[in-house]
C-alpha positions, 0 to 999 in steps of 0.5 A: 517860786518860794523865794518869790512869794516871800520877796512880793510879800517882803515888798508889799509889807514895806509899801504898806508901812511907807504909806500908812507912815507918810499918812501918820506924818503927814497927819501929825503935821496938820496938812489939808485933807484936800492933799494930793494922795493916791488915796483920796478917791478911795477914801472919798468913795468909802465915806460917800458911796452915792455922792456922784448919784446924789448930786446928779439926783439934785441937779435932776430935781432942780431942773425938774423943778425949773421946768414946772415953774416955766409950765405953770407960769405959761398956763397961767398966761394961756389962761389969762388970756381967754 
């Protein structure tokens, strides 16, 4: 069970260093930070916690607002035409 252990741990240390070397690579050659890499989302998600709420947030107000512009034109129309 030992020898187990010790090979996921082994294995893991080797992805790890893999990926934050294709990272420092990747970097040094001045790619896009639109890349495909697998942890994109997470970074993303890191940075900008609420940017998927904050945008529906927006779109909200937006079309709130839509909305009060349309009830206040057709009042003014109603009461113009008393």
């Amino acid at each position: 069970m030992g020898w187990v252990i010790l090979g996921l741990l082994a294995l893991f240390l080797v992805v790890l260093n893999l990926s934050l070397f294709t990272a420092w690579r990747d970097k040094k050659k001045g790619r896009d930070k639109d890349s495909n890499s697998p942890f994109q989302g997470l970074e993303q998600s890191i940075r900008k916690p609420w940017k998927k709420e904050d945008e529906m947030l927006s779109e909200l107000a937006r079309r709130a607002a839509e909305l009060r512009r349309k009830s206040d034109s057709s009042q003014d129309s109603k009461d113009d035409s008393k």
